[in-house]
N, CA and C of each residue as an Amber inpcrd file, in Angstrom:
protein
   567
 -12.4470000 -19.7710000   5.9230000 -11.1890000 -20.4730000   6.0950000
 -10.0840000 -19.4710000   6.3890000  -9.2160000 -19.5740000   7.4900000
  -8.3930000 -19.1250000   7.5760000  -7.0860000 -19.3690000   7.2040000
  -6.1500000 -17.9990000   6.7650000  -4.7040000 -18.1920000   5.9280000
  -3.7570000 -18.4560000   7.3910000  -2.6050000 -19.4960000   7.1040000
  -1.8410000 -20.1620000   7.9620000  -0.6710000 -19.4360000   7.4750000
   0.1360000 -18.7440000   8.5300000   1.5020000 -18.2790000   7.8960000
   2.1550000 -18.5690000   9.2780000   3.6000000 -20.0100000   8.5520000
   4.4740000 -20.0380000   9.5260000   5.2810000 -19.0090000  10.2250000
   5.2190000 -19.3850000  11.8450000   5.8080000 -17.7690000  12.4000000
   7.5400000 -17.9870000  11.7160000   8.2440000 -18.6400000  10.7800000
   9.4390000 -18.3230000  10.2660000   9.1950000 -17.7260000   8.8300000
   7.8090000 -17.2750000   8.3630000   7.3080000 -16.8780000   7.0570000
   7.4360000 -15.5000000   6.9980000   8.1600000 -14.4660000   5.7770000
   8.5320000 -13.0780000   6.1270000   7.1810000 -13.1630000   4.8470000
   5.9530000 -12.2410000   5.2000000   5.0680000 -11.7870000   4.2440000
   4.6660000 -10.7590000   4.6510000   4.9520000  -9.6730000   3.9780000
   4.9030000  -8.2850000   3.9510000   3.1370000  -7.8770000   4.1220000
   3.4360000  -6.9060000   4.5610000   2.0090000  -6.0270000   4.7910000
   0.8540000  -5.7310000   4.0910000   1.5120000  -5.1040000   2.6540000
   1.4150000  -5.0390000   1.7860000   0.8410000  -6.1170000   0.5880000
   1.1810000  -7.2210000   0.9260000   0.4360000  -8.3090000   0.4530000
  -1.0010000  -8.2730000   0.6850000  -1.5640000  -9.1140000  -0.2130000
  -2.8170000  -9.9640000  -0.4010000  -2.6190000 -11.3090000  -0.2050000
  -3.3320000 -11.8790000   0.7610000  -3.2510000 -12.9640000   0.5230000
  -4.7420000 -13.4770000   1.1850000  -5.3950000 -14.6530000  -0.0460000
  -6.5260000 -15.1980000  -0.3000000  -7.1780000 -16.1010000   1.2320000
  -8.2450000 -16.5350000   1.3670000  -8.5840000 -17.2920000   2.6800000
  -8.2290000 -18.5670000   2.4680000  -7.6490000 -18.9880000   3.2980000
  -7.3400000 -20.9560000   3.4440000  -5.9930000 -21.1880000   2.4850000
  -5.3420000 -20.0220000   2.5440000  -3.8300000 -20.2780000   1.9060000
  -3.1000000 -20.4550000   2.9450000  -2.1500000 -21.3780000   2.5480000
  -1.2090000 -21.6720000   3.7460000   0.2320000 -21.5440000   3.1230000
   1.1790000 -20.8770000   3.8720000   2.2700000 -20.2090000   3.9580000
   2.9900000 -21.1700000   4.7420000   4.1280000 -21.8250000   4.1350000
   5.2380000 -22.7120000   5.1600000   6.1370000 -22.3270000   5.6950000
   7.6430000 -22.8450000   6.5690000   8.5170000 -22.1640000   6.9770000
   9.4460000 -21.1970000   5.7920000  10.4320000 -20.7520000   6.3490000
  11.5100000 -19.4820000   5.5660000  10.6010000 -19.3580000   4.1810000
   9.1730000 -19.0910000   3.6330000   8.9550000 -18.6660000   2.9800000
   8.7020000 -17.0150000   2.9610000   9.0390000 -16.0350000   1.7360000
   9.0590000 -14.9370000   1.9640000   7.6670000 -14.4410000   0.3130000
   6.8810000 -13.2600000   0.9290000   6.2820000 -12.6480000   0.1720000
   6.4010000 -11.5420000   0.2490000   6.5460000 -10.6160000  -0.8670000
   7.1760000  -9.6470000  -0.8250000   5.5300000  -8.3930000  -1.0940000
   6.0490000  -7.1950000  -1.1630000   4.6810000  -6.2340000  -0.8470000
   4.0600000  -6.1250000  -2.2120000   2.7330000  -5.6550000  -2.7590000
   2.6160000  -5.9380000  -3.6400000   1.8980000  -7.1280000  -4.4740000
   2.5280000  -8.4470000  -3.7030000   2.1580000  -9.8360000  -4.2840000
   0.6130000 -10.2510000  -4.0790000   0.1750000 -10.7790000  -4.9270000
  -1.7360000 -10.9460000  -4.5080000  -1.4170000 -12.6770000  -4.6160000
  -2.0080000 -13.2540000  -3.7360000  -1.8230000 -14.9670000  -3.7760000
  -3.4300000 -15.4580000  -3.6440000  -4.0080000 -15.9320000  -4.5870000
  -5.1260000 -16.1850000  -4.3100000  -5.6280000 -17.1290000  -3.2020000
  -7.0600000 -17.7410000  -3.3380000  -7.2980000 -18.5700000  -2.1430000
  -6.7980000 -19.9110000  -2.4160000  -6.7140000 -20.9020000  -0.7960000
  -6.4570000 -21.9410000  -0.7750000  -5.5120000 -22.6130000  -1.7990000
  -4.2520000 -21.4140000  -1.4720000  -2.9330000 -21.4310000  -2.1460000
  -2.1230000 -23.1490000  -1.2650000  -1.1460000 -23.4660000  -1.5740000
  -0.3510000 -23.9620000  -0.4320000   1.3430000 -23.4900000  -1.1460000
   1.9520000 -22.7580000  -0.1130000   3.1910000 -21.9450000  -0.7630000
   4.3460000 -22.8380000   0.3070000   5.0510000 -23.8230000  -0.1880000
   6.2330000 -24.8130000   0.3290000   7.3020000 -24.0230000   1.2020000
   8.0770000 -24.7220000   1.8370000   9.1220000 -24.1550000   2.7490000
   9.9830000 -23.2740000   1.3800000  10.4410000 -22.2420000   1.5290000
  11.9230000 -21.5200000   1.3260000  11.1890000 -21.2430000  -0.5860000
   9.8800000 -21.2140000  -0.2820000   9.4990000 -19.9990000  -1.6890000
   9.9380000 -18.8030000  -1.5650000  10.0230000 -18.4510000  -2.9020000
  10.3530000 -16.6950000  -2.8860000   9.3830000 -16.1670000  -4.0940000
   8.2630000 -14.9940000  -3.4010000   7.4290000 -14.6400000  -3.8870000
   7.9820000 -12.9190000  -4.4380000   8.1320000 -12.5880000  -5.6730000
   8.5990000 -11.3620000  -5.3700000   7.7730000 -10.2850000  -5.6100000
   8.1090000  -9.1240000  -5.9200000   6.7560000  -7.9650000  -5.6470000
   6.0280000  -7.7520000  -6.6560000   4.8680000  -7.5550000  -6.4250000
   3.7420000  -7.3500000  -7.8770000   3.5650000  -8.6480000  -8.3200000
   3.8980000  -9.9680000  -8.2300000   3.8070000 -11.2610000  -8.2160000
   1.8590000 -11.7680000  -8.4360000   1.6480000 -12.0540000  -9.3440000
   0.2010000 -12.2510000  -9.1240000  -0.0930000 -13.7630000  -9.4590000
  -0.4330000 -14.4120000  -8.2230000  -0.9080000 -16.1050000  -8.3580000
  -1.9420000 -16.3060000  -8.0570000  -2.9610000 -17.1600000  -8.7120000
  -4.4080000 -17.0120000  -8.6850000  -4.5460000 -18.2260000  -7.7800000
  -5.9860000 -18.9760000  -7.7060000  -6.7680000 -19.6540000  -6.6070000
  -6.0560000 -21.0230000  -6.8980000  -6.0150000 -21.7440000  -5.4650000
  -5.3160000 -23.2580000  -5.6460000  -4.5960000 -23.7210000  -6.1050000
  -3.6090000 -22.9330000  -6.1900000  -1.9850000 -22.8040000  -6.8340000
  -0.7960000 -23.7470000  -5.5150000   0.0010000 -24.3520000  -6.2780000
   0.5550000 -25.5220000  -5.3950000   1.9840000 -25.0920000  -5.7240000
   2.8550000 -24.4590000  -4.4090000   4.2130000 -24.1840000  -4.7540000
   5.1380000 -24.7650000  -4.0220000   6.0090000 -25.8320000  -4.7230000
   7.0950000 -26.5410000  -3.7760000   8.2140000 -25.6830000  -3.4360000
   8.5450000 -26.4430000  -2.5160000   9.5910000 -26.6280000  -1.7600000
  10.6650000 -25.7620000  -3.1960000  11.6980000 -24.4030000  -2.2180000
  12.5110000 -23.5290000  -3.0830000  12.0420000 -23.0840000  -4.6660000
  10.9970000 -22.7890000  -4.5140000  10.3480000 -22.2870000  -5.7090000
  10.6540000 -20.5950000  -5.7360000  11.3190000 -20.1050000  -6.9980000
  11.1200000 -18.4220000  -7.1630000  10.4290000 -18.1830000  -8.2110000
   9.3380000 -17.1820000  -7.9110000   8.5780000 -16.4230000  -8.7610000
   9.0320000 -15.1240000  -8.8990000   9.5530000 -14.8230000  -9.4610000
  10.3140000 -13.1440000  -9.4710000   8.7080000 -12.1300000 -10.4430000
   9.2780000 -11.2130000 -10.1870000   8.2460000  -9.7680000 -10.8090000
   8.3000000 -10.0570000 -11.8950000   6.9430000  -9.9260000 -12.8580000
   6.8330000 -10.0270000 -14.0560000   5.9830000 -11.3810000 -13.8910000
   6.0260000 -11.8390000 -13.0750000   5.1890000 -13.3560000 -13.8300000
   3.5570000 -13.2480000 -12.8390000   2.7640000 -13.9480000 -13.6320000
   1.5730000 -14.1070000 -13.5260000   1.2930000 -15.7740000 -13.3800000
   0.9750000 -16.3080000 -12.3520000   0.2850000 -17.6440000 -12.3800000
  -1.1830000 -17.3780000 -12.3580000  -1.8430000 -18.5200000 -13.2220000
  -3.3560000 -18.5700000 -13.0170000  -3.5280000 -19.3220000 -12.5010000
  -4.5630000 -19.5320000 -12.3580000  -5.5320000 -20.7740000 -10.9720000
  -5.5230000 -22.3200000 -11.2410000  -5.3150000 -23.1930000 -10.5410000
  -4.8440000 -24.5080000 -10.5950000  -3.3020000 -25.0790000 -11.0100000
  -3.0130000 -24.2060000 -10.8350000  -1.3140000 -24.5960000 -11.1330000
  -0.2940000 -24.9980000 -10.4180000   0.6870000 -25.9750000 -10.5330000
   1.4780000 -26.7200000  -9.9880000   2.9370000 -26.5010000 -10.3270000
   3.6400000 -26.1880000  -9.3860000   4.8250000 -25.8710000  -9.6060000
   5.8560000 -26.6520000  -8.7820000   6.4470000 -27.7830000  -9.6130000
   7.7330000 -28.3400000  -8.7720000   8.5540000 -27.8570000  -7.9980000
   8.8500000 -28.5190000  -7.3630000  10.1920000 -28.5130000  -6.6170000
  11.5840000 -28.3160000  -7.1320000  11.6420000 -26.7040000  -6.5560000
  13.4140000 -25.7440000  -7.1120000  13.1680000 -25.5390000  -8.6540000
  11.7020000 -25.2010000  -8.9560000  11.7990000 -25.0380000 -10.4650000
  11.9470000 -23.1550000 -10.0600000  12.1840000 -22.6990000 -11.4440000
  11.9430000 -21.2680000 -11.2020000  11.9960000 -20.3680000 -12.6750000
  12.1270000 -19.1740000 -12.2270000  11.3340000 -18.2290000 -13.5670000
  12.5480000 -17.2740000 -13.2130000  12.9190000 -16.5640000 -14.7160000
  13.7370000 -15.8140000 -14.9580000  12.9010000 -14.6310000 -15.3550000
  13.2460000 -13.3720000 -15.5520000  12.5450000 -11.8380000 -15.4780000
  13.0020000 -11.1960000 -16.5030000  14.1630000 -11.5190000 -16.8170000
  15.4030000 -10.0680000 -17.7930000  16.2790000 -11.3680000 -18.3380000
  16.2020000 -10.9700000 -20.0170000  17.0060000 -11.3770000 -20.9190000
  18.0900000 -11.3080000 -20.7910000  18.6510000 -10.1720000 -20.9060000
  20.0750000  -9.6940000 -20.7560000  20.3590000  -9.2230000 -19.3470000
  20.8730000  -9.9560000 -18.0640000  21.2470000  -9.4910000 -16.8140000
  22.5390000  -9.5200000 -16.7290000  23.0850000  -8.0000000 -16.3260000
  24.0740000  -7.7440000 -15.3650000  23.8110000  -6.9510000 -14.3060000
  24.7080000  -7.2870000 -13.7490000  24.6340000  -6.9560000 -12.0510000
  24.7990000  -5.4880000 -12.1830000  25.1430000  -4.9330000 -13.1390000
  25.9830000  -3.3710000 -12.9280000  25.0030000  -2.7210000 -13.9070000
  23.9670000  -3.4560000 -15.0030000  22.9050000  -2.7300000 -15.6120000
  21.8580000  -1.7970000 -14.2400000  21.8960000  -0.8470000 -14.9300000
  20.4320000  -0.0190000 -14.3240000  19.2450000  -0.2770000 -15.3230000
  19.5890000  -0.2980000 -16.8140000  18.4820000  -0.4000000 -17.9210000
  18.3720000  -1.7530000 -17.8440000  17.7080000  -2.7200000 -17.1230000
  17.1740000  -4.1810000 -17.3970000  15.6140000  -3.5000000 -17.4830000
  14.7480000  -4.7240000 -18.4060000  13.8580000  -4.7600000 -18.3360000
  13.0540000  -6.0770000 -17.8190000  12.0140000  -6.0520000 -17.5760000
  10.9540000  -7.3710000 -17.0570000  10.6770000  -7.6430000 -18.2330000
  10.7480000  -9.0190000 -18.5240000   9.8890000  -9.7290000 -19.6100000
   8.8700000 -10.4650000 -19.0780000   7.5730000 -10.3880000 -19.4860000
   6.3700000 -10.4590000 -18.5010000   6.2110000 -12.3590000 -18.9740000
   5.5490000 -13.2810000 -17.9930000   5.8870000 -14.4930000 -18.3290000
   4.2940000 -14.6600000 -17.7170000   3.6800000 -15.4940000 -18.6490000
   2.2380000 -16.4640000 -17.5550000   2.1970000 -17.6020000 -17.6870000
   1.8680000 -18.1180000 -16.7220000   1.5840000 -20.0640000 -16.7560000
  -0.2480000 -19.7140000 -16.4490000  -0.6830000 -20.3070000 -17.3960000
  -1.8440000 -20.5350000 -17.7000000  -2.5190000 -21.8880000 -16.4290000
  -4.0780000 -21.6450000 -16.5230000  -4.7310000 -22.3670000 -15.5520000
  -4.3840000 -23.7940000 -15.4890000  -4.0950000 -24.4870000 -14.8240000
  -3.9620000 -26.1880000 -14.7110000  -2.8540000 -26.3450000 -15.1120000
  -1.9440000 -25.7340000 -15.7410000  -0.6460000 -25.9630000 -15.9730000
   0.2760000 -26.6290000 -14.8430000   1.0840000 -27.6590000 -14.6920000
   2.4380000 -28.3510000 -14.0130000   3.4180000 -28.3400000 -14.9130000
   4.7370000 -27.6540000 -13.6360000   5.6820000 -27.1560000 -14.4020000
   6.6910000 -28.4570000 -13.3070000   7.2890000 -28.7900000 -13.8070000
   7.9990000 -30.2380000 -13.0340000   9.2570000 -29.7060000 -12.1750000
   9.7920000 -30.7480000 -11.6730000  10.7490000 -30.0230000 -10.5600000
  12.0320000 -29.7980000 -11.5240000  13.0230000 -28.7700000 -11.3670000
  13.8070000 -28.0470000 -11.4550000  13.7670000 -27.4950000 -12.9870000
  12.6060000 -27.2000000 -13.2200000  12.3510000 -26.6490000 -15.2130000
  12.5830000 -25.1060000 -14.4970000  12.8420000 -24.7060000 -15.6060000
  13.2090000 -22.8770000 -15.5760000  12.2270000 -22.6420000 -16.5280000
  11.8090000 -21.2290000 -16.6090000  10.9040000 -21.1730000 -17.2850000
  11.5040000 -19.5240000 -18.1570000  12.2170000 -19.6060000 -18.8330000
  12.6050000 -18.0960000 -19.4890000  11.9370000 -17.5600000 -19.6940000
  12.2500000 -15.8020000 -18.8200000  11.7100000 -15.3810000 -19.2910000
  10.3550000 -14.6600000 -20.5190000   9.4710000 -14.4100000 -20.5660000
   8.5780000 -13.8740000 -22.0340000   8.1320000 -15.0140000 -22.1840000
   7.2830000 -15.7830000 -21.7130000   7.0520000 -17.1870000 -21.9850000
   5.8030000 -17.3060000 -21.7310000   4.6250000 -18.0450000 -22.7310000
   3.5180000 -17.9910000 -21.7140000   3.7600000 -19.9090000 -21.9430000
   3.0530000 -20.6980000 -20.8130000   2.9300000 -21.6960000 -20.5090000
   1.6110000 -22.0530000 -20.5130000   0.9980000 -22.4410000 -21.6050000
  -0.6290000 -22.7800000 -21.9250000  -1.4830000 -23.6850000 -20.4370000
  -2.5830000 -23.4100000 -20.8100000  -4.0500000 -24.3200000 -20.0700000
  -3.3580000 -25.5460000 -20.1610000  -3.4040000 -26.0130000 -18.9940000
  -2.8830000 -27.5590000 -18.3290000  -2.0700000 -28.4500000 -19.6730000
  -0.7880000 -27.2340000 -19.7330000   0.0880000 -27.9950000 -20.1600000
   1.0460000 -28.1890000 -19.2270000   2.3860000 -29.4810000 -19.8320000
   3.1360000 -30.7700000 -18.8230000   3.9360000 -29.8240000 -18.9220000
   4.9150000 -29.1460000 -18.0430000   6.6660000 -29.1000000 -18.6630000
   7.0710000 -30.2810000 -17.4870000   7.9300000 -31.1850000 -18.0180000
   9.0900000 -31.9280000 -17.5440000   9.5480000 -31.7970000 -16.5970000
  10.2810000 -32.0990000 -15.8610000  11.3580000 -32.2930000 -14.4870000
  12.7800000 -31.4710000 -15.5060000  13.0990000 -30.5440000 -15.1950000
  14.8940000 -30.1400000 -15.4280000  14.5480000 -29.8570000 -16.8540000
  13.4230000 -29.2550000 -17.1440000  13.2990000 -28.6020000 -18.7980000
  13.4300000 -27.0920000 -18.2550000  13.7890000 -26.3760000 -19.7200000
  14.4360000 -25.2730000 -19.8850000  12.9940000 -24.6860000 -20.7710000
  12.1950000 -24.2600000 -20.6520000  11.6190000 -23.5090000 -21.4430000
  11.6120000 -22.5240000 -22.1500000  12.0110000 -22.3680000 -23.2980000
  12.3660000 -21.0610000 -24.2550000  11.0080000 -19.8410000 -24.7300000
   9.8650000 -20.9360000 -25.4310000   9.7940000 -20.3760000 -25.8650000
   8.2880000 -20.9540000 -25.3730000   7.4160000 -20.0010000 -26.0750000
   5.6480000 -20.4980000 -25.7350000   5.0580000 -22.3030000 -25.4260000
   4.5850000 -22.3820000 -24.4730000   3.9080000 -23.9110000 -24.7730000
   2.6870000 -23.7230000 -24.4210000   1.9480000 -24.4190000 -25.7910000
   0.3480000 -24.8160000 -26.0580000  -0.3100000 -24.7870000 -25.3830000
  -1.5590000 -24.7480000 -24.9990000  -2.2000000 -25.5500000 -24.2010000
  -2.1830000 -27.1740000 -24.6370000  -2.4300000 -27.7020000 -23.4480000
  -2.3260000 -29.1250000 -23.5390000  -1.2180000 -29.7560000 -23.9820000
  -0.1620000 -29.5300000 -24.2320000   1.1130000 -29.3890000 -24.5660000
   2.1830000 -30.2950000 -23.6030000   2.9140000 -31.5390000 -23.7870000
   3.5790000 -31.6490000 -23.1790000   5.1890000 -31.3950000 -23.7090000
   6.0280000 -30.7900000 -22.6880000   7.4750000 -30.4220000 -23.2570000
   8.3690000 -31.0990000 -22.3940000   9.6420000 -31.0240000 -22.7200000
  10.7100000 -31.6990000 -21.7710000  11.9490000 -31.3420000 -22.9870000
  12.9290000 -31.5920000 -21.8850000  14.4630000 -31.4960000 -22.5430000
  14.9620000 -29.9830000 -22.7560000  16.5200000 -30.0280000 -22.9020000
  16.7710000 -28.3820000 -22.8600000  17.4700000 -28.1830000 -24.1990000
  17.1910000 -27.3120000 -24.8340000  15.5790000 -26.7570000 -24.5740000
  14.4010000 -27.4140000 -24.7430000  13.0430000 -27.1760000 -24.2660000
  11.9890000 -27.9320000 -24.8160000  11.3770000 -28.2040000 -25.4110000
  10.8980000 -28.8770000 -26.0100000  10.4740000 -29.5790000 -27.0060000
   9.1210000 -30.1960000 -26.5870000   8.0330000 -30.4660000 -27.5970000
   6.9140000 -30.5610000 -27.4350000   7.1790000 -31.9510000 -27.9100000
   6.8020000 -33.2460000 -26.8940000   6.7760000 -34.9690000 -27.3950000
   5.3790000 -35.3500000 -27.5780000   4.1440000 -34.6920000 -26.6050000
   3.0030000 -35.1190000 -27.0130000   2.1210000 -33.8850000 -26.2430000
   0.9650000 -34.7940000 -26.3860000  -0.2310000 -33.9910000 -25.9490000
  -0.5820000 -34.3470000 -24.1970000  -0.9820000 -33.8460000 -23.3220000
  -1.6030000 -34.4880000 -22.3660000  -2.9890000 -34.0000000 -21.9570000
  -3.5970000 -34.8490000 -21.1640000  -5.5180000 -34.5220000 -21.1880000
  -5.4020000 -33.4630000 -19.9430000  -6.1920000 -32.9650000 -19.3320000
  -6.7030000 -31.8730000 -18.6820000  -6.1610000 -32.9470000 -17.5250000
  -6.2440000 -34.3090000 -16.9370000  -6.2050000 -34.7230000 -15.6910000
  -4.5470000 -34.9280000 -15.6100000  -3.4660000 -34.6540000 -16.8440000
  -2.3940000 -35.0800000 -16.6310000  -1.6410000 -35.4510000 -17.6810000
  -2.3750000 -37.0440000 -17.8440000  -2.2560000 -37.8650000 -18.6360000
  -2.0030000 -37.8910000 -20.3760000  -0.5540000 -38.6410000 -20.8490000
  -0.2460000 -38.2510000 -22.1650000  -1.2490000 -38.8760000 -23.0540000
  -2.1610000 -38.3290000 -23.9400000  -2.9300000 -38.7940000 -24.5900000
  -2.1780000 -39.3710000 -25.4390000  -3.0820000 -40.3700000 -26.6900000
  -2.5590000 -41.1280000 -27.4920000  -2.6730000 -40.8150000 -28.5230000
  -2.5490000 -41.6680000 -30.3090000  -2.0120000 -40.3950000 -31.4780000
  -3.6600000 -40.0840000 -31.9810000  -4.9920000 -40.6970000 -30.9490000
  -6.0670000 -40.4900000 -31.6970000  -6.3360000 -39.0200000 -30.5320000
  -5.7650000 -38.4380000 -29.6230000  -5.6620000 -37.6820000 -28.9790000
  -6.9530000 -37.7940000 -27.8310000  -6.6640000 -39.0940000 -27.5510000
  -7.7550000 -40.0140000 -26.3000000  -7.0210000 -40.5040000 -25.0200000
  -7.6220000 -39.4120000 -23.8050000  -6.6910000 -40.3310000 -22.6920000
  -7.2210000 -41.1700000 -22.4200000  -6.1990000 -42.3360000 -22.0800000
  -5.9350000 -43.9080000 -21.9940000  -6.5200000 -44.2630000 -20.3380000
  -6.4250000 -43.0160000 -19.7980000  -7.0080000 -42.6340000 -18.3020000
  -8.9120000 -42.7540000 -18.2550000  -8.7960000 -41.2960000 -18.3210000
  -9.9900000 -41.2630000 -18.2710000 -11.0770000 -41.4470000 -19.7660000
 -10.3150000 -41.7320000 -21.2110000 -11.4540000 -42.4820000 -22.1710000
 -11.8760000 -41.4860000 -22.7110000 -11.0910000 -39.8170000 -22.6800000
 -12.0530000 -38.6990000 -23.1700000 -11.4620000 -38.3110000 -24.1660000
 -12.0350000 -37.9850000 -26.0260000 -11.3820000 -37.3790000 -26.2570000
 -10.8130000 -36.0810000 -26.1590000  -9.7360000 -35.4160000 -26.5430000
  -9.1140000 -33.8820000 -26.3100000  -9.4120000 -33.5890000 -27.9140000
 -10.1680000 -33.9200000 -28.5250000  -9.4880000 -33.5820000 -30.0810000
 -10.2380000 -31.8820000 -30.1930000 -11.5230000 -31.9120000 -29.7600000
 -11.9190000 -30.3280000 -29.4780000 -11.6930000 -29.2310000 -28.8960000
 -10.4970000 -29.7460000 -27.8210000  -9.8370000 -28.7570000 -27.1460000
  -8.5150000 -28.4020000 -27.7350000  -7.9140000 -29.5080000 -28.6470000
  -6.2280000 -29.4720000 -28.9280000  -7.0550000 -28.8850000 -30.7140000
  -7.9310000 -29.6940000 -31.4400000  -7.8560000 -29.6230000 -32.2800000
  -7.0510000 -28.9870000 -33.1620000  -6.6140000 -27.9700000 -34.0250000
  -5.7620000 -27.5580000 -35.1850000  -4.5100000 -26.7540000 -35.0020000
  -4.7620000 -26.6870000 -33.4500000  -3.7840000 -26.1670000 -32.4940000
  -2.0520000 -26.1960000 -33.0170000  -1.8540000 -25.4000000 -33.0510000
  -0.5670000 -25.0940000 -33.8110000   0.9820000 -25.4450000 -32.2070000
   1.7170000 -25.7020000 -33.1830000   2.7050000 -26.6310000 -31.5510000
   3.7660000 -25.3200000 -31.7540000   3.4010000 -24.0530000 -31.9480000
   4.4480000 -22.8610000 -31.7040000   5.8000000 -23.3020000 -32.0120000
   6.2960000 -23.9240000 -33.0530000   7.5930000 -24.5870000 -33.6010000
   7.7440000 -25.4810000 -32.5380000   7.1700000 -26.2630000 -31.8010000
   8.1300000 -27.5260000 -31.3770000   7.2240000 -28.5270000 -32.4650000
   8.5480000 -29.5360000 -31.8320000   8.6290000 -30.4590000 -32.7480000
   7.8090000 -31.6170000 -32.4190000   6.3480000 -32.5980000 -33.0400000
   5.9830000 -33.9870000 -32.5900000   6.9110000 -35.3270000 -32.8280000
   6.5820000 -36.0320000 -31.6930000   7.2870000 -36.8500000 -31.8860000
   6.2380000 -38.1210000 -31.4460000
């Protein structure tokens, strides 16, 4: 399979990029970045350097991944969501540091959630549309609101399981995958 990069796509030389990934218009990848296979990277992404996104990764439309973050494989990233790098930024610091951030495999992060810095984002957990992520989320974990907050559980296909931790979807339980699983201080509801 061959990788598709729109001729308005700036992707550096220096890149990696996987077979049957496709690259849209004003998207930019910077040198450095490894994008695994049968990526699809939306109009006006910004990939930045040392950037590492694994296989079948789905990036909308104005998405930034800045240095420091790690996506794993199957992951979904809304539309104009994005990731912060450095705690404390000023423009006139030379001493910033990267706070290293991962979104875990199967994870969807909803359209316009931020994802702060130092954060890891568990195995196919939900974040919300316009959530603020502070601090760690679970696997299987769904969050929303700013900051976020953990309201329930959802199954591997999506779907918010129910309080016997059974999606209502597909009929399976999660209780062996979520089981004693600790909700990293958020709160159930």
């Amino acid at each position: 399979m061959a990788v598709f990069i729109h001729p308005t796509a700036e992707v550096s030389g220096e890149a990696v990029v996987g077979e049957g990934t496709k690259i849209w218009n004003q998207a930019q990848v910077r040198e450095g970045a490894v994008i695994g296979e049968a990526c699809i990277l939306s109009k006006n992404v910004y990939i930045d350097e040392g950037v590492h996104i694994g296989n079948r990764v789905k990036i909308q439309n104005n998405v930034n991944v800045y240095h420091g973050v790690t996506v794993e494989d199957d992951v979904f990233l809304g539309p104009s969501m994005t990731f912060t790098n450095d705690l404390f930024p000023r423009a006139f610091s030379k001493d910033w540091k990267v706070h290293k951030t991962i979104v875990k495999k199967g994870a969807s992060i909803g359209a316009n959630a931020t994802i702060v810095c130092g954060c890891t984002v568990g195995a196919y957990a939900m974040v919300g549309a316009g959530s603020v992520v502070t601090k760690d989320v679970p696997d299987y974990a769904l969050v929303a609101g700013n900051p976020a907050r953990q309201t329930g559980w959802v199954c591997r296909c999506g779907m918010k399981l129910d309080k016997n931790l059974t999606c209502p979807v597909c009929n399976i339980s999660c209780k062996s995958v979520i089981g004693g699983q600790e909700a990293s201080g958020f709160s159930h509801t």
